[in-house]
C-alpha distance (Angstrom), angle and dihedral (degrees) to the residues before:
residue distance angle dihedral
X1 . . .
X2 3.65 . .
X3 3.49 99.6 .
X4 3.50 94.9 52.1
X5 3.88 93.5 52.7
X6 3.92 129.5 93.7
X7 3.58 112.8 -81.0
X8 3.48 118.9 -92.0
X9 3.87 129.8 -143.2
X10 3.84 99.0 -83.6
X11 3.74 88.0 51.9
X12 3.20 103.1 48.2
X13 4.14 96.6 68.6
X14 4.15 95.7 49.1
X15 4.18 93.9 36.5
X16 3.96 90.1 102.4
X17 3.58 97.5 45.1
X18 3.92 89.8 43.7
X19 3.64 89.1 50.4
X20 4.15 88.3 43.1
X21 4.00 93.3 49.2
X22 4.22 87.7 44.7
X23 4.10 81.3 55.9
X24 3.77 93.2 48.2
X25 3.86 97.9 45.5
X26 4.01 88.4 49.0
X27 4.02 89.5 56.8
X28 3.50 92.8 39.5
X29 4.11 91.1 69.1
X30 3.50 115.0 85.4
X31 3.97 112.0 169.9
X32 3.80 104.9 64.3
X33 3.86 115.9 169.2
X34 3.67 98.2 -153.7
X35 3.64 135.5 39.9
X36 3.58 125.7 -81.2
X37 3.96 137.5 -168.5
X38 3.48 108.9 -111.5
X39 3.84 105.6 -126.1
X40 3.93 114.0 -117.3
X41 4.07 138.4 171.5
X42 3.82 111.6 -81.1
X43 3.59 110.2 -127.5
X44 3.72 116.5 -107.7
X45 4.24 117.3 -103.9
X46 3.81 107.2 -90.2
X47 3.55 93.8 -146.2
X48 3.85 97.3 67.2
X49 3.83 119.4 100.7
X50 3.60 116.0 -88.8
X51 4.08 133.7 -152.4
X52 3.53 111.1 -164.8
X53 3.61 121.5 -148.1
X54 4.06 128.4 -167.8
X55 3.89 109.8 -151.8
X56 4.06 90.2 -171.3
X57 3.73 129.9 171.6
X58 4.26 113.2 -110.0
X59 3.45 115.6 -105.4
X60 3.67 104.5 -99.6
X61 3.77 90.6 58.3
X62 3.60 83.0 65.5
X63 3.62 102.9 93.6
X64 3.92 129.3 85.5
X65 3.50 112.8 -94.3
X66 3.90 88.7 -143.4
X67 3.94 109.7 50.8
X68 4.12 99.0 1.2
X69 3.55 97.1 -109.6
X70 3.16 127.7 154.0
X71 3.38 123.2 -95.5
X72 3.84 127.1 -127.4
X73 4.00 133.1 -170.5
X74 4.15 117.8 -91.4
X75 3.61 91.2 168.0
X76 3.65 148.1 -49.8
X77 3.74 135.5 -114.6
X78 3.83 126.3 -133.7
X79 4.34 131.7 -172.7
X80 3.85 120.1 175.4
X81 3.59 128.5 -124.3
X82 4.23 127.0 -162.4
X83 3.45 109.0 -123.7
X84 3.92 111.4 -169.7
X85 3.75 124.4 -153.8
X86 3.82 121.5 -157.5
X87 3.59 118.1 -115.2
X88 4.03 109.8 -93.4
X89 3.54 117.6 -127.7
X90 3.83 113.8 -158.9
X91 4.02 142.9 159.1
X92 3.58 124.7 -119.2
X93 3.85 103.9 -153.9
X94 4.18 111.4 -161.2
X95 3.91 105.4 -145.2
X96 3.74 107.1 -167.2
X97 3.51 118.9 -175.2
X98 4.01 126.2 -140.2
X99 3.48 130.3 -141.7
X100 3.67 140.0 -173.5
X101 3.81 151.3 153.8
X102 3.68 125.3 -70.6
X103 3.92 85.6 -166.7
X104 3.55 94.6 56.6
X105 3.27 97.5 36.2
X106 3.73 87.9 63.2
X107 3.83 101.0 31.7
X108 3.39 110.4 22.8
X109 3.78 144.8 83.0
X110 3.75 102.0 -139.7
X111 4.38 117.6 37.5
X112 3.72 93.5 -164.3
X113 3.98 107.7 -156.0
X114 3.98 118.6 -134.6
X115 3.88 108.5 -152.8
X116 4.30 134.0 159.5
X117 3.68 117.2 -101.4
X118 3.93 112.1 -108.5
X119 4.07 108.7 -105.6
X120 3.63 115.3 -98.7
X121 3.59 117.6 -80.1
X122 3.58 136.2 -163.1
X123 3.34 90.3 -132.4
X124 3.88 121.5 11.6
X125 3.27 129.2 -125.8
X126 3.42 90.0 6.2
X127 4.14 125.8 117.2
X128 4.39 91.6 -126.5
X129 3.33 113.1 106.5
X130 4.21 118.1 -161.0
X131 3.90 90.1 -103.6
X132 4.49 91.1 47.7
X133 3.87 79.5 47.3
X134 3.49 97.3 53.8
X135 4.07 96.7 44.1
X136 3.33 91.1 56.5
X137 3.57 98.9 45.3
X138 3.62 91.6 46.9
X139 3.85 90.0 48.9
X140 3.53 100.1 57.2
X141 3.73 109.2 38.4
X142 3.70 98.4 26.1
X143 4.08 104.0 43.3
X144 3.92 86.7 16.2
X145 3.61 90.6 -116.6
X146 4.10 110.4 174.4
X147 3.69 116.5 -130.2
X148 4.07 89.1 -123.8
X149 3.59 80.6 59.2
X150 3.41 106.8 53.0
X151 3.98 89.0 42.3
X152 3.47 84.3 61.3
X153 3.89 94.9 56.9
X154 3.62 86.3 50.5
X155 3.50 100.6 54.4
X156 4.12 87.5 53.4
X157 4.12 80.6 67.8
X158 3.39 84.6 50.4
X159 4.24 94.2 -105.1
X160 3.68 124.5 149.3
X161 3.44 97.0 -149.2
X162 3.95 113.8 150.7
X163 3.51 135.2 -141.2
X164 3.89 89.2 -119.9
X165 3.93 105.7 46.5
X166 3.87 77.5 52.4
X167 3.79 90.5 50.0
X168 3.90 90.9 53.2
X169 3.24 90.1 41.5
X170 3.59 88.5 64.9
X171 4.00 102.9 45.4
X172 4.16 83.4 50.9
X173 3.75 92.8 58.0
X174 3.85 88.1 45.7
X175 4.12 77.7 74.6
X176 3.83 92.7 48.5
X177 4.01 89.9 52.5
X178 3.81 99.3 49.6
X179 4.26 91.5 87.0
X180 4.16 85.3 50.3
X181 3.63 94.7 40.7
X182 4.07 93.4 46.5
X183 3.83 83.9 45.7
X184 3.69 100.5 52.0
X185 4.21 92.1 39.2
X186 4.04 85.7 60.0
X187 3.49 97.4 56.3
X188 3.33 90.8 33.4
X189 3.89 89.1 63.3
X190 4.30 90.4 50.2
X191 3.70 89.8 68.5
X192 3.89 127.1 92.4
X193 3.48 105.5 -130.4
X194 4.23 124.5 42.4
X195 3.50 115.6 176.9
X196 3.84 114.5 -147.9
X197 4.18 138.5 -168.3
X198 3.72 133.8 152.9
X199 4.03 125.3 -148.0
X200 3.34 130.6 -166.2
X201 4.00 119.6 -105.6
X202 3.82 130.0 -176.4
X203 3.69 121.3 -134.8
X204 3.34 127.1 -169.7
X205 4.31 110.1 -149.8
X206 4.13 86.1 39.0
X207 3.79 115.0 115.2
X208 3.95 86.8 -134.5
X209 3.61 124.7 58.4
X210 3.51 101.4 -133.0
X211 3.59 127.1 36.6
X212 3.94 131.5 174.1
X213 4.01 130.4 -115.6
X214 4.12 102.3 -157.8
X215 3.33 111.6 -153.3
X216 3.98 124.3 -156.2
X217 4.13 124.7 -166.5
X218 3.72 137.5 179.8
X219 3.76 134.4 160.6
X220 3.89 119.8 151.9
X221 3.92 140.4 -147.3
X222 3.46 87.3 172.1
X223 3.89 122.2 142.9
X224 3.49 123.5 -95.2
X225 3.00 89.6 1.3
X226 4.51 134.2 110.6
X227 3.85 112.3 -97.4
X228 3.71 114.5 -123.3
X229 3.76 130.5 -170.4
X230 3.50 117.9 -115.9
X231 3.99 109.8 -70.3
X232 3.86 108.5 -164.1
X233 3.95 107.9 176.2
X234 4.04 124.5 -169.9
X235 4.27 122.4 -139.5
X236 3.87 114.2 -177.6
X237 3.49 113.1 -162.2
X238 3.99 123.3 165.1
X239 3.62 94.3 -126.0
X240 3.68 146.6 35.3
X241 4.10 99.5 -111.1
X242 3.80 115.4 148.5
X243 3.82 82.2 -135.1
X244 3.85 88.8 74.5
X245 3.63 89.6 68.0
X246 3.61 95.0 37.8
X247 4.46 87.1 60.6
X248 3.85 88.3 46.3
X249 3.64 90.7 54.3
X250 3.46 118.0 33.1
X251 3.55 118.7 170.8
X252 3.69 99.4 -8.1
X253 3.36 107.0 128.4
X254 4.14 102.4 171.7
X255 3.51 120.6 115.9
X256 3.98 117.5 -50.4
X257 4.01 118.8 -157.6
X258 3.55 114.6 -142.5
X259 3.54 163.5 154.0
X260 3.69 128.4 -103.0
X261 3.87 81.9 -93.6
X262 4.39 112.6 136.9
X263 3.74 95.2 -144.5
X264 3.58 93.6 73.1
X265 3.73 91.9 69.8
X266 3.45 97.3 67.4
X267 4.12 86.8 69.7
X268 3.99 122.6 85.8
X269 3.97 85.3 -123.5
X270 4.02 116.3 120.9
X271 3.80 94.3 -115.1
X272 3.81 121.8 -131.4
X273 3.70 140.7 -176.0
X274 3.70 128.0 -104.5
X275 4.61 113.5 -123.0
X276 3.87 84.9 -153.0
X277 4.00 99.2 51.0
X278 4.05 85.4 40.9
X279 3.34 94.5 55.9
X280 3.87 95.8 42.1
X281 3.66 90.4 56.6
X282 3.91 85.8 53.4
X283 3.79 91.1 51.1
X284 3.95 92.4 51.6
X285 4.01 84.3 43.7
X286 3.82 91.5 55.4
X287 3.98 93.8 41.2
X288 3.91 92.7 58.2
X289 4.04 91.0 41.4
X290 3.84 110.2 107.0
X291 3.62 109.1 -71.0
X292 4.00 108.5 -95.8
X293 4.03 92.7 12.9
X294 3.58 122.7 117.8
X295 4.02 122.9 -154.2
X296 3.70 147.4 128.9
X297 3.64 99.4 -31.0
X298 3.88 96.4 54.5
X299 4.03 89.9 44.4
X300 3.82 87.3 59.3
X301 4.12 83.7 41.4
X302 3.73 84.7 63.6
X303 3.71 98.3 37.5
X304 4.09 97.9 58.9
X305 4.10 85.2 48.5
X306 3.38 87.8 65.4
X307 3.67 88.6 54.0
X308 3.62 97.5 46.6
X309 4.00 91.8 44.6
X310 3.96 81.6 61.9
X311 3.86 90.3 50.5
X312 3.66 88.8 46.4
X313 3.96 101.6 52.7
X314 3.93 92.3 41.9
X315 3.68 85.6 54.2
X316 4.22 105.7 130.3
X317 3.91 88.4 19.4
X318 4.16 121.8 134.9
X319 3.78 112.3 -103.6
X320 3.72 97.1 -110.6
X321 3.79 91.3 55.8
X322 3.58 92.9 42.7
X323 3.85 86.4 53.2
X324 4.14 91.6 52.1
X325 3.86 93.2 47.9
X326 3.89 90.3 56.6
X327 3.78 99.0 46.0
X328 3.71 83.7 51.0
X329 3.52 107.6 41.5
X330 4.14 111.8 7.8
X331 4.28 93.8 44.6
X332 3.38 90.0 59.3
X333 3.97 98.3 43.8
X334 4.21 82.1 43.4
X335 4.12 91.2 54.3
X336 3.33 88.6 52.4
X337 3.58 96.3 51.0
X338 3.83 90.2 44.7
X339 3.65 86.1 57.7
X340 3.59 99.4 47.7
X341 4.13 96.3 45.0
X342 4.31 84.2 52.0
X343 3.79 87.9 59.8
X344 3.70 106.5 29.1
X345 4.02 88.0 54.1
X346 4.01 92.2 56.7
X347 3.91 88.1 60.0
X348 4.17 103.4 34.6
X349 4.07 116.4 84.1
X350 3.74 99.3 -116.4
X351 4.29 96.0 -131.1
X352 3.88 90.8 57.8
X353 3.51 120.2 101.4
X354 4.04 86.2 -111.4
X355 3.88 83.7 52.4
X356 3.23 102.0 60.0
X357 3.62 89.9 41.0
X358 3.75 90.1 59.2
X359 3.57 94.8 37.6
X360 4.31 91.5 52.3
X361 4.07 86.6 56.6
X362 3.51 98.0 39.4
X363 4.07 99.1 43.6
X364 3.96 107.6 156.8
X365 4.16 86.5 -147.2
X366 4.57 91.6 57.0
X367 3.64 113.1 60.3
X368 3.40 116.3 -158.4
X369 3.95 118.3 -81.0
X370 3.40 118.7 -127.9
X371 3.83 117.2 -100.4
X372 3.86 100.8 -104.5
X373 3.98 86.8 54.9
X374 3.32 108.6 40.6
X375 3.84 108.1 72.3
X376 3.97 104.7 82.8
X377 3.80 108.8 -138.2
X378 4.00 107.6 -119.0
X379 3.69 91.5 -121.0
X380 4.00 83.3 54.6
X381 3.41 94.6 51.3
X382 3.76 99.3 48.5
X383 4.03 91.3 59.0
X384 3.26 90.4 47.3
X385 4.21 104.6 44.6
């Protein structure tokens, strides 16, 4: 989705008056029906450094302008101020000294030469040390940071370091990342819910023009069972073949999240439907409805918000009480909607945009989820779209 993309260059000029006019239209509105958390300054980490600085008044101001007294200390006031330091750049020069024998130097054949090993490096005899590695890394597919970019930084610290040793940099520590990756896929596979999506992605030296990065997610909340962090695992593949998920997966045969996509099928996965895509479909329904007219698609609209206003108040909660608040509250809401999509769908032409609305929740191949698994978190949903 666009708006969940990294700015592009138009954006980038407006984004703080955007942000600024969002801020102004928020304070503007007055009658509010519900209540809302009044927005204040987060404090400021208390384990980051601090320089303290006394702003005090000199010592002949410190008399009472009324009698002449002298004036003694009831308190003091303090505010904090972010101070940012640029990032140091710096080079760690390995000295290691050589040694030898005089006595073989003078009578011998051989002088054999004692020296230290070099340190471990992630990638020998080159200049990148794990920490450079890791900046750059993080740069580019975490802030989206282009390499020509961040060779321009460089240069301002007066570094000559080119787009392409950066590049190879890159496809070496592929290698390094295998072990992790391997590691994270396997217990990525133990859990009982994957969420799954493929994207399009252009490569240049492929013989097709388009090829597809899959991408594969899981963290759990889930009761009784072991909290994980967020596991979100890449698989490029040049084309768009249902057998690329089946070689990711393997056996597993837990739920998988998905679109209304066909491919999928082909895996030994319990299929399941994605709240975001179902609710998109019912958005695009609604926009191509008669202008002013109400129906189906804005019923089901209303329906999911219930849902989601659920998600949203239990939000910070422990798994096993999340798990109690949706048998008691989202089942029931989800039965209904069950009920609702089995009759609506007899009566809808499937190639409308209602259809295919209906047809996306009701999909014969994805049964329906349990209630503890079937509301994607937000964060979830955001790697995913």
């Amino acid at each position: 989705m666009s708006s969940e993309s990294h700015p592009g260059q138009g954006e980038l000029f407006n984004e703080a008056e955007a942000e600024v006019e969002v801020v102004e239209q928020d304070t503007d509105t007055q009658t509010i029906s519900y209540t809302r958390k009044t927005p204040r300054r987060q404090s400021l980490p208390k384990d980051l450094p601090r320089e303290t600085v006394v702003h005090d008044i000199s010592d002949e101001d410190k008399v009472c302008y009324c009698c002449g007294g002298e004036l003694h200390q009831m308190g003091e006031a303090k505010s904090e101020k972010l101070e940012f330091i640029p990032a140091q750049v710096k080079v760690i020069e390995h000295v290691r000294p050589k040694y030898s024998c005089r006595t073989c130097e003078q009578q011998g054949i051989e002088v054999k030469v004692k020296i230290a090993p070099l340190p471990a490096s992630p990638i020998p005899k080159g200049i990148a040390t794990a920490s450079l590695l890791s900046q750059i890394i993080t740069s580019k597919y975490q802030y989206g940071l282009p390499l020509y970019r961040q060779e321009s930084l460089f240069k301002k610290y007066g570094i000559e370091l080119s787009r392409s040793t950066m590049a190879d940099w890159l496809i070496k520590c592929s290698a390094l990342f295998k072990p992790l990756f391997e590691r994270l896929k396997a217990i990525q596979l133990e859990q009982s819910v994957i969420q799954a999506d493929e994207t399009t992605l252009k490569v240049s030296n492929e013989d097709k023009s388009t090829c597809y990065m899959w991408l594969y997610c899981t963290g759990t909340d889930l009761p009784n069972e072991n909290p994980i962090p967020n596991i979100v695992l890449y698989d490029y593949q040049n084309n768009r073949s249902g057998r690329c998920a089946v070689d990711y997966l393997g056996d597993y045969s837990g739920y998988l999240q998905v679109d209304g996509y066909q491919g999928y099928a082909q895996t030994q996965a319990t299929l399941a439907g994605c709240w975001a895509h179902a609710r998109r479909k019912f958005k695009e329904a609604e926009v191509a409805q008669a202008k002013g007219k109400t129906g189906k698609a804005n019923w089901a609209l209303n329906h999911i918000q219930k849902l989601y206003r659920i998600e949203t108040r239990i939000k910070g909660k422990s798994a096993q009480q999340k798990y109690q608040v949706r048998q008691t509250e989202s089942l029931p809401l989800l039965n209904q909607y069950k009920a609702w999509l089995d009759k609506s769908v007899l009566h809808v032409p499937p190639k409308t945009a209602l259809g295919k609305a209906l047809g996306y929740s009701a999909m014969p191949q994805v049964v329906p989820m349990p209630v503890q698994y079937s509301i994607a978190s937000s964060k979830q949903r955001r790697l995913m779209d």
